[in-house]
N, CA, C and O atoms as a GROMACS GRO file, in nm:
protein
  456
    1UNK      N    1  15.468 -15.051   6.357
    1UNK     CA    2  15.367 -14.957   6.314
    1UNK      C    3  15.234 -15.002   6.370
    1UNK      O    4  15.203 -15.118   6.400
    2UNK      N    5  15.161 -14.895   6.381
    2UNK     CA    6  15.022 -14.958   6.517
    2UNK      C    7  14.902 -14.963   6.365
    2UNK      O    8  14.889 -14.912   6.254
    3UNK      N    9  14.863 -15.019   6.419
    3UNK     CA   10  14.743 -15.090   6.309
    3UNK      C   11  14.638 -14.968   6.258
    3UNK      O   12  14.587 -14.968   6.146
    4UNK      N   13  14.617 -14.863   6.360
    4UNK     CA   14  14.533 -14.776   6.278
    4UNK      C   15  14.633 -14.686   6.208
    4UNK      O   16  14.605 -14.647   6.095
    5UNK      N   17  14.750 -14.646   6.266
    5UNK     CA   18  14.818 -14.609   6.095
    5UNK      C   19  14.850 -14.636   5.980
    5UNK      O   20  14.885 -14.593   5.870
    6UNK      N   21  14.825 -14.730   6.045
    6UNK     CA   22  14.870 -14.857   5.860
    6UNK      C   23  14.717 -14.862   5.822
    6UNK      O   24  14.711 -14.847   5.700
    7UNK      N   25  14.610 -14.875   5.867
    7UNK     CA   26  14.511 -14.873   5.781
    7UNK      C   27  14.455 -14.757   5.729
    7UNK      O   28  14.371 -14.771   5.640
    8UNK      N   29  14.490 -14.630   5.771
    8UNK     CA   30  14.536 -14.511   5.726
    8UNK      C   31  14.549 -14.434   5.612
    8UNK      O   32  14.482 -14.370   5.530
    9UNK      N   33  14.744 -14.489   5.660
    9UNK     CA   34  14.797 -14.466   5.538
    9UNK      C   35  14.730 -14.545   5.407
    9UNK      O   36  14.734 -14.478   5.304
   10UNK      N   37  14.668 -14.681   5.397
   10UNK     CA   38  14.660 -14.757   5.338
   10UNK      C   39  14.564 -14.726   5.239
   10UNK      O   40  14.585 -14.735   5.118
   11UNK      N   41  14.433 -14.681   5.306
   11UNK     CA   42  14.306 -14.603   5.284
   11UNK      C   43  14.327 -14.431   5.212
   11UNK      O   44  14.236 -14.363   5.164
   12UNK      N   45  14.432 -14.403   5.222
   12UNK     CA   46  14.451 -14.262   5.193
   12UNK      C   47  14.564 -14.301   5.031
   12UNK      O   48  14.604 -14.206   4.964
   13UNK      N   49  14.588 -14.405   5.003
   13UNK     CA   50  14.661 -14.472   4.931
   13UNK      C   51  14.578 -14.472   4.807
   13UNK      O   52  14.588 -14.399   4.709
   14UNK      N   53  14.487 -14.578   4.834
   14UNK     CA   54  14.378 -14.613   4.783
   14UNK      C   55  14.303 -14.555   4.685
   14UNK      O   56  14.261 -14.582   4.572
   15UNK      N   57  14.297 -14.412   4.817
   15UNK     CA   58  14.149 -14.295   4.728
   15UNK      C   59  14.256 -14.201   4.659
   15UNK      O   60  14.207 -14.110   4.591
   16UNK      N   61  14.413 -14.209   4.666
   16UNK     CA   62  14.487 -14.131   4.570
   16UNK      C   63  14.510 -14.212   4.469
   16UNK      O   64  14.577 -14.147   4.390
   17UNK      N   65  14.488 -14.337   4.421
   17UNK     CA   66  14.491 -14.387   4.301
   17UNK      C   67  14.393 -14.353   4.206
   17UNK      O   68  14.421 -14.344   4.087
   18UNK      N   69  14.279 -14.334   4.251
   18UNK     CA   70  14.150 -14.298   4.145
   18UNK      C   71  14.129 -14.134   4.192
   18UNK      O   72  14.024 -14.077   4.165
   19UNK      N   73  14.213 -14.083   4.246
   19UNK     CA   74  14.201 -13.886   4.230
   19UNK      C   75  14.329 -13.862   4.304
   19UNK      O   76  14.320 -13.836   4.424
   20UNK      N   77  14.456 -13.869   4.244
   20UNK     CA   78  14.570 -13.863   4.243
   20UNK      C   79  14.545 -13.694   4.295
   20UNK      O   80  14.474 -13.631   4.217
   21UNK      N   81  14.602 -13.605   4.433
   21UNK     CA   82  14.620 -13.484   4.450
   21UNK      C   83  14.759 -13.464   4.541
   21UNK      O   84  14.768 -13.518   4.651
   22UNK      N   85  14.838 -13.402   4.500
   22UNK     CA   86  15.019 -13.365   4.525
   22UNK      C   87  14.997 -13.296   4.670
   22UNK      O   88  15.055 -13.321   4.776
   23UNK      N   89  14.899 -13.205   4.643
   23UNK     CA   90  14.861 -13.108   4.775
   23UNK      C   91  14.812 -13.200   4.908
   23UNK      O   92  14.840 -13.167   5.023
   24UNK      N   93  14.738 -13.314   4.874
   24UNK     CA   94  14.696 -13.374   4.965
   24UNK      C   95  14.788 -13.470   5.056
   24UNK      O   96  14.759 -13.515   5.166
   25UNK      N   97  14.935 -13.495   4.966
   25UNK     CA   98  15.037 -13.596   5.013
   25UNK      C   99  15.090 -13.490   5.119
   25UNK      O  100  15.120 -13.530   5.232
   26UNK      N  101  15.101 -13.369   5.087
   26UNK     CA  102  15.245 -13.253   5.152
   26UNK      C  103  15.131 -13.247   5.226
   26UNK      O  104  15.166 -13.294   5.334
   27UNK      N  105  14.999 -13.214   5.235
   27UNK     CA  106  14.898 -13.184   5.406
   27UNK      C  107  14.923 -13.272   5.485
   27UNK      O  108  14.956 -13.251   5.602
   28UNK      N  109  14.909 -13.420   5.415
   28UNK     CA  110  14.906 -13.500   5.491
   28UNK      C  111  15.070 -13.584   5.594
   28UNK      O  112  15.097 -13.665   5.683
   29UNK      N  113  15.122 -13.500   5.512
   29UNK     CA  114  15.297 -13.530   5.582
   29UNK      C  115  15.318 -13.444   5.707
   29UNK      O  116  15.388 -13.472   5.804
   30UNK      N  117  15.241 -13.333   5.686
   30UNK     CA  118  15.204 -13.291   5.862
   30UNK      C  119  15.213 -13.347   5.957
   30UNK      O  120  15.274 -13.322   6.061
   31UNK      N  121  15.123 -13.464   5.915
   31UNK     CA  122  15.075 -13.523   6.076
   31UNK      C  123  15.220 -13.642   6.080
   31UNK      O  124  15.290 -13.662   6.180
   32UNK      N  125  15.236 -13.706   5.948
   32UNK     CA  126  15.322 -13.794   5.997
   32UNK      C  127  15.466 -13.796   5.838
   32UNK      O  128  15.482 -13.865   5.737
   33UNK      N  129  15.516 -13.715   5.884
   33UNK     CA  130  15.634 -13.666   5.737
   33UNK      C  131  15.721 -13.823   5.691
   33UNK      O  132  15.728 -13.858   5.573
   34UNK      N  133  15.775 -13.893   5.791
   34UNK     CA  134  15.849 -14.015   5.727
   34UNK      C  135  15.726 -14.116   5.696
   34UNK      O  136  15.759 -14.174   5.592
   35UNK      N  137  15.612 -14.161   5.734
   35UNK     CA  138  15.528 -14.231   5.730
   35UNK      C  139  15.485 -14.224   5.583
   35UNK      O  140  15.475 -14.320   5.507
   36UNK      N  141  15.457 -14.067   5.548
   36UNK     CA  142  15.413 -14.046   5.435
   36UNK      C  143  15.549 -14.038   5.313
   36UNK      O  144  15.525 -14.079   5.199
   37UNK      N  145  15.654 -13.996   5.339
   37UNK     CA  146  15.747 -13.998   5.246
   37UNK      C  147  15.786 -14.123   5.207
   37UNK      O  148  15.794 -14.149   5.087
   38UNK      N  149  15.811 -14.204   5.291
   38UNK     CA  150  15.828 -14.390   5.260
   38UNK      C  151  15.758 -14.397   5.192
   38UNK      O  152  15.802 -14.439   5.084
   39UNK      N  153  15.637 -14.372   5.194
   39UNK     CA  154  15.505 -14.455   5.147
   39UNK      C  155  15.512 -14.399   4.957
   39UNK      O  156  15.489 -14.459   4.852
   40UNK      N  157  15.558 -14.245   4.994
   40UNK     CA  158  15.517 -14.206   4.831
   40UNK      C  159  15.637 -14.297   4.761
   40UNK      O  160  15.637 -14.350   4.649
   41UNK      N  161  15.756 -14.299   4.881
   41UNK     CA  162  15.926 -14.313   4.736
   41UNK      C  163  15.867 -14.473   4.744
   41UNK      O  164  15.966 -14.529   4.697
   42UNK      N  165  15.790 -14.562   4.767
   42UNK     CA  166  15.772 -14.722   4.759
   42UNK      C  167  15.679 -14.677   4.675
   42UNK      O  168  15.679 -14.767   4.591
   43UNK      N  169  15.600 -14.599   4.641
   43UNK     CA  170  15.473 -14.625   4.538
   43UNK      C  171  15.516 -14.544   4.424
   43UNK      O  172  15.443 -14.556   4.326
   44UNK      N  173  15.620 -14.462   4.412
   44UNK     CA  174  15.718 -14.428   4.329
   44UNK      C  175  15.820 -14.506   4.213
   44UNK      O  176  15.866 -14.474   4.103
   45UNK      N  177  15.825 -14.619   4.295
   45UNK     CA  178  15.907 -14.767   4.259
   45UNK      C  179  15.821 -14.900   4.187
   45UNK      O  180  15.874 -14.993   4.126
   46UNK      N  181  15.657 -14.879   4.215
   46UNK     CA  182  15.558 -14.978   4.134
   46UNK      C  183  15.561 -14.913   4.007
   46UNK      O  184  15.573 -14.803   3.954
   47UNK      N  185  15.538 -15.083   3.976
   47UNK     CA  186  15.502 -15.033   3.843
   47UNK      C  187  15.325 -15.011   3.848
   47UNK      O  188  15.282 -14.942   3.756
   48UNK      N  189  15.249 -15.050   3.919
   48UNK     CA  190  15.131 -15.078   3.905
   48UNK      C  191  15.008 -14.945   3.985
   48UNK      O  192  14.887 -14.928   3.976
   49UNK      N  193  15.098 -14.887   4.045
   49UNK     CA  194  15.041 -14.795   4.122
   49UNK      C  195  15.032 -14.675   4.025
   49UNK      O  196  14.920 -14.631   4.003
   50UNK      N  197  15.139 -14.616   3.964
   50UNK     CA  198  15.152 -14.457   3.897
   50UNK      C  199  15.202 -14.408   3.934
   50UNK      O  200  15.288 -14.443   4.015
   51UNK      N  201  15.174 -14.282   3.893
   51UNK     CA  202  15.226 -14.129   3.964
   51UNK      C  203  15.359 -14.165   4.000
   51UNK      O  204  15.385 -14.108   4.106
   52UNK      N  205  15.444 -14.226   3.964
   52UNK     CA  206  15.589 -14.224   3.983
   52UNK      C  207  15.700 -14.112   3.973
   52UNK      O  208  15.811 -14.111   4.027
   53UNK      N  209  15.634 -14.008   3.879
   53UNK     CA  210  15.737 -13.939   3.891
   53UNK      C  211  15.734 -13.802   3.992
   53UNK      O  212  15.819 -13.727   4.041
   54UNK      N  213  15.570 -13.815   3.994
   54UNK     CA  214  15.532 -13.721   4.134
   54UNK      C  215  15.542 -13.776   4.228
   54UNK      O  216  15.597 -13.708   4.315
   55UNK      N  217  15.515 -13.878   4.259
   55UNK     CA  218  15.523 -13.944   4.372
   55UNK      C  219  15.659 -13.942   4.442
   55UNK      O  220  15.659 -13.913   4.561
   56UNK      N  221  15.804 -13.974   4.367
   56UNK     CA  222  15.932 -13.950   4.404
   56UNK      C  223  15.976 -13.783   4.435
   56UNK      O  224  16.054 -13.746   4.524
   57UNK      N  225  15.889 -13.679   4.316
   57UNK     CA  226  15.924 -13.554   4.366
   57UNK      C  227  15.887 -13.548   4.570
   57UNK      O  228  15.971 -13.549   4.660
   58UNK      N  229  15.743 -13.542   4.581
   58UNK     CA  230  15.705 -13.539   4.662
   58UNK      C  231  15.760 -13.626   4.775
   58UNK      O  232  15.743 -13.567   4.882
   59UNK      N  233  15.810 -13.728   4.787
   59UNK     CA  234  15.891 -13.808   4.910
   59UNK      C  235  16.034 -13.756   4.886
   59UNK      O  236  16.104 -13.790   4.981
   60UNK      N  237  16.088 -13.700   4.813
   60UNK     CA  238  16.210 -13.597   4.766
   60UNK      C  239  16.214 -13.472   4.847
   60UNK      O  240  16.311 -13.424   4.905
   61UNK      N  241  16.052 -13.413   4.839
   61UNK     CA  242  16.030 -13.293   4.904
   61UNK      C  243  16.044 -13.281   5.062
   61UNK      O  244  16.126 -13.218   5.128
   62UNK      N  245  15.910 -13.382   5.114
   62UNK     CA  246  15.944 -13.418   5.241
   62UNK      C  247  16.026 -13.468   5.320
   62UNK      O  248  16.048 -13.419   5.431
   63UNK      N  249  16.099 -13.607   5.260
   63UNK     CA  250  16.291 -13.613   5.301
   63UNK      C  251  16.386 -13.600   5.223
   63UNK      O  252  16.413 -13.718   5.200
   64UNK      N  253  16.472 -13.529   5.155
   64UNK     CA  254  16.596 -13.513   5.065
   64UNK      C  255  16.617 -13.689   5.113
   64UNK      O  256  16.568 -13.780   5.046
   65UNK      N  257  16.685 -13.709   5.218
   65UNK     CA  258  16.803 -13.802   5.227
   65UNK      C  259  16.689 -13.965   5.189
   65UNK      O  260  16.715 -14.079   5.228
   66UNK      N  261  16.593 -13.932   5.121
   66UNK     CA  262  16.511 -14.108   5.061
   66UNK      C  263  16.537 -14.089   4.919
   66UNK      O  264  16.476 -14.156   4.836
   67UNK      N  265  16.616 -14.006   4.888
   67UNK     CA  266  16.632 -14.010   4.748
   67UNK      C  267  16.721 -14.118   4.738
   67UNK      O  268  16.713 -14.184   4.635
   68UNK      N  269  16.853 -14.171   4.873
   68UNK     CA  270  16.902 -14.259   4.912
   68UNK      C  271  16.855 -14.375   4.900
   68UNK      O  272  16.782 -14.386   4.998
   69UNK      N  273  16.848 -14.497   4.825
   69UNK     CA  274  16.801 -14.610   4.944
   69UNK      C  275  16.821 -14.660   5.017
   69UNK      O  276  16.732 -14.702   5.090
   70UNK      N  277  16.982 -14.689   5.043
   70UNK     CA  278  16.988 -14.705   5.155
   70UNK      C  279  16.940 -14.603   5.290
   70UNK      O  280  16.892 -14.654   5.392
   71UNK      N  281  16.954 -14.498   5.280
   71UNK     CA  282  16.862 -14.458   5.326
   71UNK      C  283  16.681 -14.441   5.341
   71UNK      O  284  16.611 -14.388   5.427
   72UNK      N  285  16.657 -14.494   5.248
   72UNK     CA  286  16.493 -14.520   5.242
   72UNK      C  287  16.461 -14.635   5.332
   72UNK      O  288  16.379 -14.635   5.424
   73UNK      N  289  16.559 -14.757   5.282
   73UNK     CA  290  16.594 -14.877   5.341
   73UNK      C  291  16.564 -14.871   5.476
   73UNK      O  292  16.491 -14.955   5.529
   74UNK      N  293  16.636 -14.737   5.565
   74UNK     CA  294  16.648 -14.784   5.727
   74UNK      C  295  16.520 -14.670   5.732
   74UNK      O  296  16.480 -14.653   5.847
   75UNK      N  297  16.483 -14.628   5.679
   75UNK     CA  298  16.363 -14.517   5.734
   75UNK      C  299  16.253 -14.647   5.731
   75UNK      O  300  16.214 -14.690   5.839
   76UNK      N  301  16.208 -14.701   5.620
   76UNK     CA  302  16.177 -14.821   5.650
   76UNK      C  303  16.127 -14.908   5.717
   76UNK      O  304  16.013 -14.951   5.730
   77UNK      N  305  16.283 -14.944   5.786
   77UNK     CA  306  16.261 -15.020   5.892
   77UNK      C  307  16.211 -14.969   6.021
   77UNK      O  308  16.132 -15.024   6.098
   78UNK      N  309  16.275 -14.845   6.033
   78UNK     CA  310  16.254 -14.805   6.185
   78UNK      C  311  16.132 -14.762   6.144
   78UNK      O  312  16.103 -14.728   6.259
   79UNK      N  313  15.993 -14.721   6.058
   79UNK     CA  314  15.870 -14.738   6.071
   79UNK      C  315  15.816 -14.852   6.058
   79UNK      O  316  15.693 -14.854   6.050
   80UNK      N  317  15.886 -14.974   6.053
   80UNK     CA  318  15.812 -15.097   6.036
   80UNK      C  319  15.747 -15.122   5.936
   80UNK      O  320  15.691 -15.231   5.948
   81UNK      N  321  15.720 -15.057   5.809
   81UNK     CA  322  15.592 -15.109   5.711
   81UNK      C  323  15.660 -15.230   5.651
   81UNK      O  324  15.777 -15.250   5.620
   82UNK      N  325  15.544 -15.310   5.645
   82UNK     CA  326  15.566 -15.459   5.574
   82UNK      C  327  15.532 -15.444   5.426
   82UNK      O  328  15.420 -15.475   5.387
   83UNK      N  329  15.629 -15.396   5.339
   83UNK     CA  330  15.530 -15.385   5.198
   83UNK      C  331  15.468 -15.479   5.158
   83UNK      O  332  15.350 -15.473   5.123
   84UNK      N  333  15.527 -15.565   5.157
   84UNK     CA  334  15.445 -15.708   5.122
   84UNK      C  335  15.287 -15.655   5.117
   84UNK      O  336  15.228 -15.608   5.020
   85UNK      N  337  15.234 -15.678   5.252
   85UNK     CA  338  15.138 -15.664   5.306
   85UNK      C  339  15.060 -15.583   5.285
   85UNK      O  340  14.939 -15.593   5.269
   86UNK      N  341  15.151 -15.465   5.284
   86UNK     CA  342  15.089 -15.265   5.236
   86UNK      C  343  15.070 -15.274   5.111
   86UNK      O  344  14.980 -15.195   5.080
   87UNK      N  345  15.128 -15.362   4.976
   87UNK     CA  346  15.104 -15.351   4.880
   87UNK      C  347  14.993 -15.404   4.810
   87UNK      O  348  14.946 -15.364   4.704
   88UNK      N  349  14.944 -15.531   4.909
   88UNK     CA  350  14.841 -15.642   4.908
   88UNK      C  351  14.763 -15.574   4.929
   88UNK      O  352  14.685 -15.546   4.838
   89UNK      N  353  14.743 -15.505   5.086
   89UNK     CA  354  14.588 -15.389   5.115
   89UNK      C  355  14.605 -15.303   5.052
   89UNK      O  356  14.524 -15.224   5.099
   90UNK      N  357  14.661 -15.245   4.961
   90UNK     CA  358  14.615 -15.113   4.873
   90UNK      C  359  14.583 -15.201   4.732
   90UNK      O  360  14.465 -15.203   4.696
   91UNK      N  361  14.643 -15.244   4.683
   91UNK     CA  362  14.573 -15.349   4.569
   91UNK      C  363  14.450 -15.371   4.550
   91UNK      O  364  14.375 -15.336   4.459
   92UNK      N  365  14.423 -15.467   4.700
   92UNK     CA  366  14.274 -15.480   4.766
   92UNK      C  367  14.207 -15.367   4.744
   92UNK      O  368  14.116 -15.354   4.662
   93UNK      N  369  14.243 -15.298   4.802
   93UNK     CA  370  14.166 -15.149   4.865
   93UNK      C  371  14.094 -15.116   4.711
   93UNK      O  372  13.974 -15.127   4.686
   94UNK      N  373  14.197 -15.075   4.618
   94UNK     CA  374  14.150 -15.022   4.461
   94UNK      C  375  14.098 -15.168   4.400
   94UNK      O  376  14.036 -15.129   4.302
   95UNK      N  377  14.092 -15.249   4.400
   95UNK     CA  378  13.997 -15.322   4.294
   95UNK      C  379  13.846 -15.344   4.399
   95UNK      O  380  13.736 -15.357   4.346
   96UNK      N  381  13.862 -15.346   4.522
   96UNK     CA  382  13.733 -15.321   4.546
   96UNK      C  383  13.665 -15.228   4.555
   96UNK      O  384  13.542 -15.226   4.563
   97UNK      N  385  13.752 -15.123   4.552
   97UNK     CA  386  13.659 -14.980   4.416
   97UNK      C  387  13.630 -14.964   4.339
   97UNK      O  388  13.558 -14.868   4.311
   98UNK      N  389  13.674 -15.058   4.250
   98UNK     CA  390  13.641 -15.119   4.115
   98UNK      C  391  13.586 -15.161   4.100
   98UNK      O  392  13.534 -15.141   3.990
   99UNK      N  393  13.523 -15.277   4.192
   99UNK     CA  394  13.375 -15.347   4.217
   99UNK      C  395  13.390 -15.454   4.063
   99UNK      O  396  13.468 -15.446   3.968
  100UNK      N  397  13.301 -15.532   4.087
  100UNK     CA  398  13.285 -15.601   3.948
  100UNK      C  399  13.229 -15.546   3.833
  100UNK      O  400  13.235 -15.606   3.726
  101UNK      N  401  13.158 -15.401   3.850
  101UNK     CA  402  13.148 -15.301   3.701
  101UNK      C  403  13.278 -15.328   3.590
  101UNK      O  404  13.271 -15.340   3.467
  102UNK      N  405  13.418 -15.333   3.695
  102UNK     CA  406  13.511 -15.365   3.624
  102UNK      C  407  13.564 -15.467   3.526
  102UNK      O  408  13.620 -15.451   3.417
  103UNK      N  409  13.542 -15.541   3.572
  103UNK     CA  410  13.524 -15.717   3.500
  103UNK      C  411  13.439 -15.669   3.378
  103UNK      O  412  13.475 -15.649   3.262
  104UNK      N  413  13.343 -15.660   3.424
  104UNK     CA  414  13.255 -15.647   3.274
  104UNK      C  415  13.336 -15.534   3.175
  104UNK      O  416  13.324 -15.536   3.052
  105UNK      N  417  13.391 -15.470   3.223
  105UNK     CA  418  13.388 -15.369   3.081
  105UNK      C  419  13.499 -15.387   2.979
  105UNK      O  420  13.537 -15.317   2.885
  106UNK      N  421  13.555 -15.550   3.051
  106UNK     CA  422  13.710 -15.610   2.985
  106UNK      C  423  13.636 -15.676   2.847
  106UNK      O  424  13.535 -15.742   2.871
  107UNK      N  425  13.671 -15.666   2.725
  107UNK     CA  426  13.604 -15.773   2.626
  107UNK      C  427  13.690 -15.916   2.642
  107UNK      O  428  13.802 -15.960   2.663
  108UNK      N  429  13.528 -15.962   2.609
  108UNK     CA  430  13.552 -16.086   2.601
  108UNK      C  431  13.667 -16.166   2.530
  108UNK      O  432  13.720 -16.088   2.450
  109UNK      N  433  13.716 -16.268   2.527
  109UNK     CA  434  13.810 -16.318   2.482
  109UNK      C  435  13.760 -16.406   2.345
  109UNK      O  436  13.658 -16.473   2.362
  110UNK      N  437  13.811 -16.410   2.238
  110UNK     CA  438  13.749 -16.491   2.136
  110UNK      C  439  13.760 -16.612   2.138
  110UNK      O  440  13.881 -16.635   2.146
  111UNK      N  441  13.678 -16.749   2.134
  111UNK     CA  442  13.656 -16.825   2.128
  111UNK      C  443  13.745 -16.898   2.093
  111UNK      O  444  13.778 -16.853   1.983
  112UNK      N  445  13.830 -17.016   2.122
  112UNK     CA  446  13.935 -17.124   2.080
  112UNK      C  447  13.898 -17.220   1.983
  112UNK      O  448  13.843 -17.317   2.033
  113UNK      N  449  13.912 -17.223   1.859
  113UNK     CA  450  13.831 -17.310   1.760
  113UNK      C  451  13.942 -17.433   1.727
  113UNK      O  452  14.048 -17.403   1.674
  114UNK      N  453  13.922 -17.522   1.750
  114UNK     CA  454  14.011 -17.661   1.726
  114UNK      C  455  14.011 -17.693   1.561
  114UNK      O  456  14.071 -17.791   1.517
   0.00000   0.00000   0.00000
């Protein structure tokens, strides 16, 4: 996979975690239909991402046969994505949208008294 699709997809990942839109996954499968169907049925499968059960409709929609995994498996491969990696830069991607506003708005932890 060539590096500006993966930062891409990665970036388009990202800004659908904080404004989740169904319409925007099926536009965007236009340009690249297995790129984007992998991507939804793997973010379908976190627990940490969401939208799981849209997310599987929609990579359902664009390929029937990833409802498979073994078939998801070799679609996969023959696009190369490293999830590892893809899961690390979208992680990234959303907590540094989060900025440290975030941190603060966690309460504090109460004090350990011996």
């Amino acid at each position: 996979m060539n590096t500006q699709a993966y930062e891409s997809i990665a970036q388009f990942c990202v800004e659908q975690y904080g404004n989740f839109d169904p319409q925007a996954w099926k536009r965007r499968s236009a340009a690249d239909r297995k790129l984007v169907a992998v991507t939804a049925k793997y973010l379908s499968m976190t627990s940490w991402f969401g939208y799981g059960s849209e997310l599987e409709d929609i990579a359902k929609e664009i390929d029937e046969a990833l409802v498979d995994n073994t078939e998801f498996n070799r679609e996969l491969g023959a696009i190369g994505l490293d999830l590892a990696l893809f899961s690390a830069s979208v992680r990234c991607g959303i907590a540094a949208r989060k900025g440290p506003a975030s941190l603060k708005a966690r309460p504090e932890r109460p004090a350990l008294h011996a």
